[in-house]
N, C-alpha and C positions, 0 to 999 in steps of 0.2 A: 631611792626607792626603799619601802622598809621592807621589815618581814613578810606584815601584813598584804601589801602591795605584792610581793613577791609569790607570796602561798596562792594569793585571787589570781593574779594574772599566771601563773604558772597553771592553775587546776583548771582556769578559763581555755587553754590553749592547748596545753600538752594532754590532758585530761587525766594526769598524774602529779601531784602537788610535790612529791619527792621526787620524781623525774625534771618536772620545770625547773624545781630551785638550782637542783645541777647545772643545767645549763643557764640560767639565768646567774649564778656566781660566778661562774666560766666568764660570761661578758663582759660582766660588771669587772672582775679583776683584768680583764685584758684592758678597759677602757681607761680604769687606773692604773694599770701598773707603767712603772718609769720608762722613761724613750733618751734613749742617748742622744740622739739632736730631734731637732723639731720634727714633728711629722706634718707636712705638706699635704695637706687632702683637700684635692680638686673637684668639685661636682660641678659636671657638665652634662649635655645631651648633642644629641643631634636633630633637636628639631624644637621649635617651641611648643608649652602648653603643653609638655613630656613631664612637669614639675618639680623640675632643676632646687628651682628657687626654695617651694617647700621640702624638698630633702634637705637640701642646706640646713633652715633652720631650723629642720626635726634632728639632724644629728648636730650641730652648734648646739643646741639646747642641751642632748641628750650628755654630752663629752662633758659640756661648762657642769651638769648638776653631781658630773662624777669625776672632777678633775679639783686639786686644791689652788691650783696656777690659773689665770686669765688665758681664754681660749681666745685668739683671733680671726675674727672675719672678717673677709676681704671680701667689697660684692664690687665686680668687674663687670657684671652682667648688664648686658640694655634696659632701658627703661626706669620705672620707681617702683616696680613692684619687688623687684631683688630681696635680695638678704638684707641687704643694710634698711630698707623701709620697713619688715618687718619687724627688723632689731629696735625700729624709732630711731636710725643714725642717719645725719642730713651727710652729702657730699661735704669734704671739706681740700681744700689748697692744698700744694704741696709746700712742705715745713723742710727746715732748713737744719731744726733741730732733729727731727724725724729722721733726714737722709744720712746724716751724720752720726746719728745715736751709739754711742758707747754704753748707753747703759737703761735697764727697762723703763726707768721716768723718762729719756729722751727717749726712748719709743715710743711712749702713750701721748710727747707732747700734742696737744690741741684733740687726744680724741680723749673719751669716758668709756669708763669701763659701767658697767653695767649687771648686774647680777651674771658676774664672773665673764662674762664676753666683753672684749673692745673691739670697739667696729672699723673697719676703713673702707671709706666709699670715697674714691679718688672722682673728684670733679671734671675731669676728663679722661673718658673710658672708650676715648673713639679707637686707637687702637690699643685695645685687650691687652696684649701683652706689655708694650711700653708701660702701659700707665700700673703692672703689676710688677714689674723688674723697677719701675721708678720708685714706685711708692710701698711698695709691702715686699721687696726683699729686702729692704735693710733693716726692716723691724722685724722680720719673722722669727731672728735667732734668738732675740728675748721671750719666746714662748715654747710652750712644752707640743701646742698643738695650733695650726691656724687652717681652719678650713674659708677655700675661696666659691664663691658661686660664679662661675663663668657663664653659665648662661648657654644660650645653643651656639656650638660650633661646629662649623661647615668640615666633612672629613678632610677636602681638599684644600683648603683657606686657611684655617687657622689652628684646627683640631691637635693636630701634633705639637704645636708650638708653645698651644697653652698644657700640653699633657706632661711635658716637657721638663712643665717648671714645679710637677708636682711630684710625692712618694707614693702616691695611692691617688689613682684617678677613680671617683664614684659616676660611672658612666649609666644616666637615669635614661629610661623607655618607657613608653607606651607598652603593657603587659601583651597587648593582644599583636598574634604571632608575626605579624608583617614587618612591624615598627621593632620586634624585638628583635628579630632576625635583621634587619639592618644593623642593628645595635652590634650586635655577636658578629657581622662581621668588618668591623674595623677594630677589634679585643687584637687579636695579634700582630696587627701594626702597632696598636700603641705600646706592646709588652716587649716588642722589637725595638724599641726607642734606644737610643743610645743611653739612656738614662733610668731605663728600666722601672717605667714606675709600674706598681702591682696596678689591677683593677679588678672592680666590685659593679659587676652588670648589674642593676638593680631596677627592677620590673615595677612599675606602678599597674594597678589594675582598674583604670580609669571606667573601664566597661562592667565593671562588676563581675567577671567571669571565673574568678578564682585563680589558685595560684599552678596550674594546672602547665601552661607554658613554661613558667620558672621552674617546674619539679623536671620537663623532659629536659629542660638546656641544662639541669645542676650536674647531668653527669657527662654531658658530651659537650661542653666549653669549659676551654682552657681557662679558668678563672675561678673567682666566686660569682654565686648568681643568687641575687636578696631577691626578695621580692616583698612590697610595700600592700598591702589592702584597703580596698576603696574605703572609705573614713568620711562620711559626709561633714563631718564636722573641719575637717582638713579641704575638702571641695565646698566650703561656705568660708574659708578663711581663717579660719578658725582650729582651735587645739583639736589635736585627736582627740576620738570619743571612747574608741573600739580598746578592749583589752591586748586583741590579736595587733593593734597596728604599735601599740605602746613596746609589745614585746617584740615586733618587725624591726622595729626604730634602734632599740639595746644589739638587738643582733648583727641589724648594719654599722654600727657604731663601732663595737668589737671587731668586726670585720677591718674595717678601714684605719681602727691603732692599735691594733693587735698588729704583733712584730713582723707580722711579711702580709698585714693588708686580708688576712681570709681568718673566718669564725667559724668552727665547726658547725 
């Protein structure tokens, strides 16, 4: 993002051009700044058409245009609309160089990297977590950052298991308060994990209602709580349009590799 970029969207939102920049370099420098091992960030939901998949590829995008190292995505989620069809990555076999890789060209064997993201869309994704302990933990330690799309999982099935295998779970909702409150309450089982991964409840506002929900839970849940703005241009499939969702996107981003998972 340039200056220029940063003064519009800062003056569009904060309604202070020196105010925005502040926090908009705040993010920007958490997204870059160095990570002692990889950072693992999981985006999942608990329901479908919650828009798992376009968070995924709103913060992939956002990390790969502020990071100098190849970001990984892993899309473990159902279907062909995931992470990796959006990236243009077909399914591919499991590799022999891959599982074995010593070194980051044996991690990349058989995928492409791609304006700064490499994809992995393991061809068998029926169960979630095999097919991500098979195929993307043994390349994830050649990367600085690998964010996976999981896709919707059930709190009782599988939801722990894939939260598990992350450092920062990005748990996406439905902004409007039913779906979001289900949301908020499975935050302290997953932070109970024996593996303690952070989370970043993150509210889409599918209803157009504003971010009205996300401002009561930001002080009475134990976490962070984003909140994402309806974007028609993101509900046609398409790039954000909005100044507000460009700077929603930077702020979840920070959140989830910023060193304990939370953006002021």
């Amino acid at each position: 993002m340039s200056v220029l970029d940063v003064r519009a969207v800062s003056t569009a939102v904060f309604g202070s051009g020196a105010t925005g920049r502040v926090r908009l370099t705040e993010w920007d420098a958490a997204i870059r700044g160095g990570l002692a091992t990889t950072r693992r960030i999981g985006v999942m939901s608990l329901a479908t058409g919650a828009g798992t998949s376009t968070v995924a590829h709103l913060l992939t995008r956002a990390i790969a245009a502020r990071r100098s190292d190849p970001v990984l995505a892993v899309d473990v989620s159902t279907g062909s609309a995931g992470l990796a069809g959006r990236l243009g990555a077909a399914p591919v076999a499991p590799d022999e160089t891959r599982a074995g890789a010593r070194t980051t060209a044996e991690a990349m064997s058989g995928l492409d990297e791609r304006d700064g993201v490499v994809a992995l869309r393991p061809r068998d994704t029926a169960d979630v977590v095999g097919a991500w302990l098979g195929e993307a933990a043994p390349i994830t330690r050649f990367f600085d950052v690998a964010v996976t799309d999981f896709g919707a999982r059930h709190p009782v099935v599988d939801l722990a298991a894939c939260a598990a295998l992350c450092d920062v779970v990005c748990l996406v909702t439905d902004a409007r308060r039913s779906a979001a409150e289900h949301a908020r309450s499975v935050v302290d089982a997953v932070r109970s994990l024996p593996e303690a991964p952070s989370v970043v409840l993150t509210l889409v506002d599918h209803a157009r209602e504003g971010g009205g929900v996300a401002r009561a839970f930001a002080s009475g849940t134990a976490c962070d709580v984003a909140s994402l703005p309806f974007d028609v241009g993101l509900a046609a499939g398409g790039r954000a349009r909005r100044s507000a969702t460009h700077l929603a996107v930077v702020r979840l981003a920070a959140a989830v590799v910023g060193a304990n998972g939370r953006a002021a």
